[in-house]
N, C-alpha and C positions, 0 to 999 in steps of 0.2 A: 504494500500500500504506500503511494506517493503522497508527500505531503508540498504545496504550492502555494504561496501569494497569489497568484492570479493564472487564470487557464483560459486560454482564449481556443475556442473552436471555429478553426477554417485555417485558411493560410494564401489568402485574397489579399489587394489592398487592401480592402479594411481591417481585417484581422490583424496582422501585421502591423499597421498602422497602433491599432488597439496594444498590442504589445509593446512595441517601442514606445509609446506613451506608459505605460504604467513601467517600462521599466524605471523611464526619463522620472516619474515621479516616485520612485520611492522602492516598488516591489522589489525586492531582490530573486525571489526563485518565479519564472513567466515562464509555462510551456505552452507552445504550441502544440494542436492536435491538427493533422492533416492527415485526413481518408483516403487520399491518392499518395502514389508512389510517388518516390522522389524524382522520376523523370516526367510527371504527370503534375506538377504542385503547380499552387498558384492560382487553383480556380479560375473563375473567366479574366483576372486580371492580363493574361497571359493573350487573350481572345482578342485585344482590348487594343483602339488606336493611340491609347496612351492622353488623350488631351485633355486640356483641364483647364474648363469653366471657373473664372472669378473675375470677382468686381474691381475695378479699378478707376481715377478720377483722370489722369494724366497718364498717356503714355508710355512715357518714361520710367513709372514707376516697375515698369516689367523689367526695367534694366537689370537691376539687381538680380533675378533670375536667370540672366542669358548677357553674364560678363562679356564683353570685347564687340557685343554683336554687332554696333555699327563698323567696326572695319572688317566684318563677313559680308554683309548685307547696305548699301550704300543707301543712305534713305530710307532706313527700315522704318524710322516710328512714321514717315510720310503716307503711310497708311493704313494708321491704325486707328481708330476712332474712340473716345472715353468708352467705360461702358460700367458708369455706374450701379450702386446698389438697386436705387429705385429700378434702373433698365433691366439689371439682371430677374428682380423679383415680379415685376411685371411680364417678364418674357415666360418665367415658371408658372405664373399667374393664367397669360393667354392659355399657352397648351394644355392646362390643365381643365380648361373653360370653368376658371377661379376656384378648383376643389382640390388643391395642395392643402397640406395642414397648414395654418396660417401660421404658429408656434415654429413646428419646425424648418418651413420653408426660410421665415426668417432667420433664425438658428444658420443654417446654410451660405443662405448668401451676405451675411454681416460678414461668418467670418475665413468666406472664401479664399480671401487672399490671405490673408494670416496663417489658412491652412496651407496654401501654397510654399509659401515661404518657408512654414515650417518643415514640408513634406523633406523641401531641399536642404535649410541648414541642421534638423536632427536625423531626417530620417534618412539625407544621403542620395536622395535622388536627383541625379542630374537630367537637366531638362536642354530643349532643343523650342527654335520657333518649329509650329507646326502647316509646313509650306504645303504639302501632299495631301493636306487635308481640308487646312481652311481658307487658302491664299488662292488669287486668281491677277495674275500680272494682266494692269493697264496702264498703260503709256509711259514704260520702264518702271514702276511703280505697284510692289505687290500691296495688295487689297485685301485687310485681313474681314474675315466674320466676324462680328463686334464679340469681344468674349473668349473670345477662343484662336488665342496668340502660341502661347504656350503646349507643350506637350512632353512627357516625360522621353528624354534621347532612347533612340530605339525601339520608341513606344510600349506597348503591355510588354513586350519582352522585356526589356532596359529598366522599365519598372518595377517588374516579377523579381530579375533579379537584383536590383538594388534593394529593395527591402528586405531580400531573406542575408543577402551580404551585412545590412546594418544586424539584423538581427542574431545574428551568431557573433558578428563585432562585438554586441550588448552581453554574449554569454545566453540569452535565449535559448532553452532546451528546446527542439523540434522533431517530433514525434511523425515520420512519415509511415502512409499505411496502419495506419489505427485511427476506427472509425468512432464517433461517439454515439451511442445507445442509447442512455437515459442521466438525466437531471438527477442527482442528488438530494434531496430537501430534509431539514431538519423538523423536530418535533417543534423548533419556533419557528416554522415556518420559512426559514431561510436555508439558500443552497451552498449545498456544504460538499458538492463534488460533481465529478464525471464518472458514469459508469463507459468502459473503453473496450472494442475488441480490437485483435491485432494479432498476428501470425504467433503466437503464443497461447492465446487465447482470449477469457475476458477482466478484466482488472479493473480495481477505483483507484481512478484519483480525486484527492483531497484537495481542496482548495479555500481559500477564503470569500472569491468573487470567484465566477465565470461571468466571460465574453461570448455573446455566439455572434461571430461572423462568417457563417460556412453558406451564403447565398440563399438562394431559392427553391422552386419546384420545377425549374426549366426542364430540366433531363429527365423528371419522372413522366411517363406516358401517362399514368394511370390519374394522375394529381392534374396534368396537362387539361386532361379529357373532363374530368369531374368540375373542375374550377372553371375554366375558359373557354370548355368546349370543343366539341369533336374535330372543327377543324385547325385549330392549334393542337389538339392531341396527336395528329401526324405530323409536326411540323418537323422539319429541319433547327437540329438545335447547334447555333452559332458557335457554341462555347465547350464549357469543362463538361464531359458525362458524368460525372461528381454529385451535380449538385441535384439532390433527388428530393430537398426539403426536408432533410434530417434536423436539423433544428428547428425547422419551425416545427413538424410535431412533438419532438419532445419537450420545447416549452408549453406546447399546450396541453401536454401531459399534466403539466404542474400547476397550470390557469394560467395559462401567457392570454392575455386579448387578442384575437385577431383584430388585423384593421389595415385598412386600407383598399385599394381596390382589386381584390382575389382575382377578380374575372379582364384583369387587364395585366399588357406584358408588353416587354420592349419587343418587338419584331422587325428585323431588318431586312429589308429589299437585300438579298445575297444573290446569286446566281442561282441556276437551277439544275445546274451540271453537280453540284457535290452531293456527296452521299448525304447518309442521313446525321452526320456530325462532320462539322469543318476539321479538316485537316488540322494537325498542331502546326506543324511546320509553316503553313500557309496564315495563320493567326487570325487578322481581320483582313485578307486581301480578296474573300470573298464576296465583300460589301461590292452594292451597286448603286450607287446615291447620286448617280451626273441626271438624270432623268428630269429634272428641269429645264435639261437642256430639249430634250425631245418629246415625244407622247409615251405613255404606254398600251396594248392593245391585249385584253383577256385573250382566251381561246375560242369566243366567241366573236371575236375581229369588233370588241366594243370597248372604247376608254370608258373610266371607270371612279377615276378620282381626278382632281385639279390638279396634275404636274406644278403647275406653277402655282399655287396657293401660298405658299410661302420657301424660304430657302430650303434645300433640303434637309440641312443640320436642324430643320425646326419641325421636319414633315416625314422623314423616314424611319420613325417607330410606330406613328401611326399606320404607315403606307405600307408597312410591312406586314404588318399586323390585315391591312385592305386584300392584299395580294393572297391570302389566304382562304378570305372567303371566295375568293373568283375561282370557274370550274377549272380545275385539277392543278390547284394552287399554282397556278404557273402563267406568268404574264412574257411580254416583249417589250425590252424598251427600244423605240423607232430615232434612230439620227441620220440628219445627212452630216455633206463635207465639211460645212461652214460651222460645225459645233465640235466635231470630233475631236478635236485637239483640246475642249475645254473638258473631254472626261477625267475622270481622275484614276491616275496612273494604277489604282487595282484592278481596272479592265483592262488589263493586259494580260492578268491569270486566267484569262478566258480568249477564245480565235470568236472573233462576229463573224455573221453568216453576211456576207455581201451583197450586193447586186447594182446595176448601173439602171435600173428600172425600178419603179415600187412593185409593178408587178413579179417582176422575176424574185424580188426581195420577199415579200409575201407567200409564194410559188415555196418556196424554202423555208418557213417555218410551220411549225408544229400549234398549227390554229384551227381548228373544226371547220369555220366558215370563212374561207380566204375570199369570198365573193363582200360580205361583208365587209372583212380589213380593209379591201382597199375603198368601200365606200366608206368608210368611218375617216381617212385619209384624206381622202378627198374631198368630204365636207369641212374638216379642217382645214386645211389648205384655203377650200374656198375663203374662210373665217381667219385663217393668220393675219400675222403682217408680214413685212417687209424689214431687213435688217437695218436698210436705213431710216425707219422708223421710230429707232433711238432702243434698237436692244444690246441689253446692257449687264453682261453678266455675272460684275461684281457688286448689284444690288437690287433691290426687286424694283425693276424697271417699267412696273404699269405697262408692260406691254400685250396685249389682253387679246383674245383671239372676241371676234364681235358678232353674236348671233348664235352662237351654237346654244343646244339644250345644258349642255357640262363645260363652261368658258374654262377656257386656262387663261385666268389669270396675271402672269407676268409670264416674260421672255414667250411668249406666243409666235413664235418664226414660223414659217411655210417649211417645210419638211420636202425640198423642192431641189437641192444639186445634187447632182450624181458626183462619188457612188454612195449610195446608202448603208446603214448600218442599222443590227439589230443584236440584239444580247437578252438572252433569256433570263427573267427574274421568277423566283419564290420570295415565301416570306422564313426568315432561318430567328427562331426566338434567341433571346440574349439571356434576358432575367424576367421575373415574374415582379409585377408589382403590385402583389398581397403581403405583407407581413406580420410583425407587431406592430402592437402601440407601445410609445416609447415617451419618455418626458425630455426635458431638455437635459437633466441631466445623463440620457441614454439609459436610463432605468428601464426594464420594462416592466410594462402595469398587466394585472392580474385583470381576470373578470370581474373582480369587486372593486375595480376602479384605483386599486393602491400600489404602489410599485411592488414589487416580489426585490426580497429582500437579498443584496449580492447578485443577482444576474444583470447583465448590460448586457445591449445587441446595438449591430451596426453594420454597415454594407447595404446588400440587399434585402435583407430582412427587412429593416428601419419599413414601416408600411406609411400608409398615408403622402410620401411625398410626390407620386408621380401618378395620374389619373389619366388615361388614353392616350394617352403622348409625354412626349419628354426632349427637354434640349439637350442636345449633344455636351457631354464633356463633362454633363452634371452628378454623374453616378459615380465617379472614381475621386470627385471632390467633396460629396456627401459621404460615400464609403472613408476616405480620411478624415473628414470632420467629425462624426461621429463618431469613427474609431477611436480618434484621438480624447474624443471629450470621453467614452465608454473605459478605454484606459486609464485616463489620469483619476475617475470616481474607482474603478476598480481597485486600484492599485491605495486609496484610501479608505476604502471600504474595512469595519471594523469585525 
């Protein structure tokens, strides 16, 4: 029998996170528990483009994240735009069509940047501007997404492994391949351990506080199907096979609250060529998120949602999630020549199916009613505009296709030089966003409404903050925020 200051369950950013903060305050003995192998660690963090949503008033003040960058980058803050508190919590505000928890959404983005900062000067992660992801060069001048400057170097990789590096720096024990079972609780009601299996067999540890941050129900079929619905239950899962929602039932083995919205989930427009789990080696190069720039057509030759509704980094968890209910979850995203160079360099993990014709292009994909395609095409067309009509695809450009039943929008172009492109989309889930309830100080609360005494969660668990959509960048800044806040009460927890 193991005895512990603090036992944090997962080995995610946020876990991680959770741990280097209780060490940073006080804990001397923190073990980590991770369910996967040591060649498989790291949860979706690993899955992950690495970038990281926070508030900031002046440009500049990124500097200190990304020492030397103006003599990399010539002009780099020339376009970068503030993007205040207020901006960031409104924008969590929009997507969520205003049912974020108001508590913790602010929790979040107050202390964005502070968590940034810190990710780098305790927890050791080195960061990169994020060009491949969120920048679009105009007129020698890269154009960032307001918010999403920043990105950990290497991304989920680079970040996977600077955190487990800090954490064995810290003397952090890390328990790979032992899964956790069940919650401990005492006769006062407080949790007083991990029950553990692991190629030995099953063992407790002892603990003062436990952490759980070992994610969602993404990878479980059964929890998929029951919570969200049959066609999420087949879905393509983007991330770790890990995460089966072992934490979340067995905090509610003990009265953990659920909360949040079970029946919704991050789902990302991926391609449609991968099996039913992304590649590791491939990480997030699956993603298909340029589709702003063009239409997309179900397998019934019908668009389906507003491409251009908003940028994609604001519109592809919903759209992902879209792509799943259309028959046999598989869409096409349609380009010509004049956009193709504004995809982003992960369609290159895939060959487009070509053609110098929309016919011959249609003729070639795997669509039930190609008769329809090309008239769904065609009536756009008739309804685009023209490029020189002020499209503009480093901001949403009011460029609006005019007359159709389903307008797009912004960046509305005619779909009209040769040669054409297409690339096949599904929808590949990330995380689930059902979880707990949690207080600000990462507590989580009981059915009776009162915190449960010694547990904290954080990461994906955390529930209530994301409701049918989500901004990019936001979940691995939340997963350190509340890691970090779930650590430092653990690690003083008495």
């Amino acid at each position: 029998m193991s005895r512990y200051d603090v036992i944090v369950v997962g080995a995610g950013n946020a876990a991680l996170a959770a741990a280097v903060s209780a060490t940073e305050n006080g804990a001397e003995r923190v073990v980590v528990i991770e369910k996967a192998p040591r060649e498989m660690r790291g949860g979706n963090t690993h899955w992950s483009g690495g970038v990281l949503r926070f508030a900031f008033d002046d440009p500049r003040e990124i500097g200190e994240l990304l020492p030397g960058i103006e003599d990399e980058f010539e002009n780099f803050y020339d376009g970068i735009s503030p993007y205040p508190k207020e901006d960031f919590h409104g924008d969590l505000m929009r997507v969520t069509s205003g049912r974020t928890d108001p508590v913790l959404s602010k929790l979040l983005v107050f202390n964005s940047f502070e968590t940034v900062k810190w990710m780098k000067q305790v927890g050791g992660i080195k960061m990169e501007p994020a060009i491949t992801l969120s920048a679009v060069k105009k007129d020698n001048v890269m154009v960032w997404a307001r918010g999403l400057v920043v990105r950990a170097e290497h991304e989920g990789v680079g970040l996977s492994r600077s955190w487990f590096a800090t954490a064995e720096r810290l003397g952090i024990e890390i328990r790979y391949g032992t899964a956790a079972m069940e919650l401990l609780m005492g006769d006062d009601g407080r949790i007083r351990g991990v029950k553990v299996r692991d190629d030995d067999g099953i063992s407790v540890l002892n603990g003062r506080s436990v952490v759980l941050g070992c994610g969602g129900f993404e990878a479980n079929v059964q929890m998929r199907t029951q919570h969200i619905g049959p066609l999420v239950g087949a879905a393509k899962v983007r991330g770790t096979p890990h995460n089966q929602g072992d934490g979340l039932r067995m905090a509610m083995n003990v009265g953990a609250m659920p909360w949040g919205q079970w029946s919704g989930c991050h789902a990302t427009p991926i391609s449609a060529e991968w099996g039913d789990f992304a590649p590791r080696e491939l990480t997030d190069r699956s993603n298909r998120l340029s589709y702003v720039y063009g239409i997309m057509l179900n397998r019934k030759g019908r668009r389906f949602v507003d491409e251009g509704e908003d940028g994609a980094l604001f519109t592809y968890a919903k759209f992902g999630r879209a792509i799943l209910a259309e028959p046999g979850a598989k869409v096409w995203q349609i380009f010509d020549s004049r956009v193709v160079h504004l995809l982003e360099p992960r369609y290159q993990t895939s060959k487009p199916i070509t053609a110098n014709t929309l016919e011959d292009l249609v003729e070639q994909l795997d669509i039930d009613d190609r008769a329809h395609a090309l008239d769904t095409i065609d009536e756009y067309n008739a309804h685009a505009r023209e490029i020189d009509d002020g499209f503009d695809p480093t901001r949403k450009d009011g460029l609006s296709s005019r007359g159709l039943a389903l307008e797009k929008t912004n960046w509305a172009l005619r779909i009209a030089k040769p040669p054409f492109y297409a690339y096949s989309a599904t929808g590949g889930i990330t995380f689930t966003f059902g979880g707990l309830k949690v207080n600000e100080e990462a507590q989580v609360i009981g059915t009776d409404w009162r915190p449960i005494k010694g547990l904290f969660c954080c990461g994906e668990m955390v529930g209530g903050l994301f409701y049918d959509n989500y901004p990019a960048g936001t979940g691995l800044v939340s997963g350190a925020t509340f890691g970090r806040i779930a650590g430092r009460n653990a690690a003083a927890a008495g």
